[in-house]
C-alpha positions as CSV (number, residue, x, y, z in Angstrom):
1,X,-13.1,-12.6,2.9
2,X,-10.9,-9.7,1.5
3,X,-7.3,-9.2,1.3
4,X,-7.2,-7.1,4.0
5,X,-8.9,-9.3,6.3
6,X,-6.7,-11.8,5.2
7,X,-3.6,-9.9,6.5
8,X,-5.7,-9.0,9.6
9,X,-6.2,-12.6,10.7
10,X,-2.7,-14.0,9.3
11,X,-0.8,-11.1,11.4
12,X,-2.7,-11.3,14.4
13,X,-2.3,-15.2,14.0
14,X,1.5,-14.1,13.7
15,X,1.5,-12.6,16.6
16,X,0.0,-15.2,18.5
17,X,2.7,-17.6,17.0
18,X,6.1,-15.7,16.7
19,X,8.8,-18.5,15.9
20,X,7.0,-19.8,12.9
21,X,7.8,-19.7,9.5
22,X,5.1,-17.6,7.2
23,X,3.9,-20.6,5.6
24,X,3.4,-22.0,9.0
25,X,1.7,-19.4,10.0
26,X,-0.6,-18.6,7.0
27,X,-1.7,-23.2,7.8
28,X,-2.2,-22.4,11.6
29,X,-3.8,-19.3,10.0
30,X,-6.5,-21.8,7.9
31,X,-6.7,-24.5,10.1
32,X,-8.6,-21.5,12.5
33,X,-10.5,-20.5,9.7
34,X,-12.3,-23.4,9.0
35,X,-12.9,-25.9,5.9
36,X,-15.0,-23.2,3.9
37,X,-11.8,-21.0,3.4
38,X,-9.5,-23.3,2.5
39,X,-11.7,-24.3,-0.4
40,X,-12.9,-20.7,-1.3
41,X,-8.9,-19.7,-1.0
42,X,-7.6,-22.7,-3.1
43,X,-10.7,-21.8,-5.5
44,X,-9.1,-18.5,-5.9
45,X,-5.2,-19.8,-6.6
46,X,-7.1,-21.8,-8.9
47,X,-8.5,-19.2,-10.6
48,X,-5.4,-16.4,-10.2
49,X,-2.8,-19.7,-11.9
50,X,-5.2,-21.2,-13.7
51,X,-4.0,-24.4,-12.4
52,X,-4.2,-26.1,-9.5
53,X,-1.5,-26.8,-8.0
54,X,-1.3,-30.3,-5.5
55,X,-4.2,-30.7,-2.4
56,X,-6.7,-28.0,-1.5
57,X,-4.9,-27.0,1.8
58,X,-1.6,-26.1,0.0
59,X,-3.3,-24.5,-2.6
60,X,-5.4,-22.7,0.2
61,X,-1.9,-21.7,2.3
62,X,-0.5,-20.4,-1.4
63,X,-2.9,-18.3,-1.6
64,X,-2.8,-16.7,1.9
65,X,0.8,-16.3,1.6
66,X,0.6,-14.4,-2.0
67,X,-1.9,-12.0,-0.9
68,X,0.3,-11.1,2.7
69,X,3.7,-10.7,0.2
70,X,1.6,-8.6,-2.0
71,X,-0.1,-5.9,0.1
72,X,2.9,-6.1,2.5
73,X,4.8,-4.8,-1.0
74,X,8.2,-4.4,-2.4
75,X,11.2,-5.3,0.0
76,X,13.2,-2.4,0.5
């Protein structure tokens, strides 16, 4: 899956889900995406901190959430 269809899924999950939190939303996010992801995603904060850091899932929901606050870009 690439970034941008990360951001894709994670803001049309948003949308479903308003009144969350981003992390909360980036879990509901995973949870939909299936097993697969979470371990491919958590392979990747692996691999981008070169450590990793607790379980798989929160690893996995790290992940999400640094690639939406990096193409989203600098606050203004």
């Amino acid at each position: 899956m690439t970034d941008e269809e990360i951001l894709v899924g994670f803001a049309l999950t948003r949308l479903d889900n308003p009144g969350l939190e981003m992390d909360e939303v980036a879990a509901l996010f995973l949870r939909r995406a299936g097993q697969d992801l979470v371990t491919e995603f958590a392979s990747r904060n692996l691999a981008t901190r070169d450590e990793l850091r607790g379980a798989l899932f929160p690893a996995a929901v790290e992940h999400v959430l640094r690639v939406v606050l990096t193409l989203r870009g600098p606050a203004d």
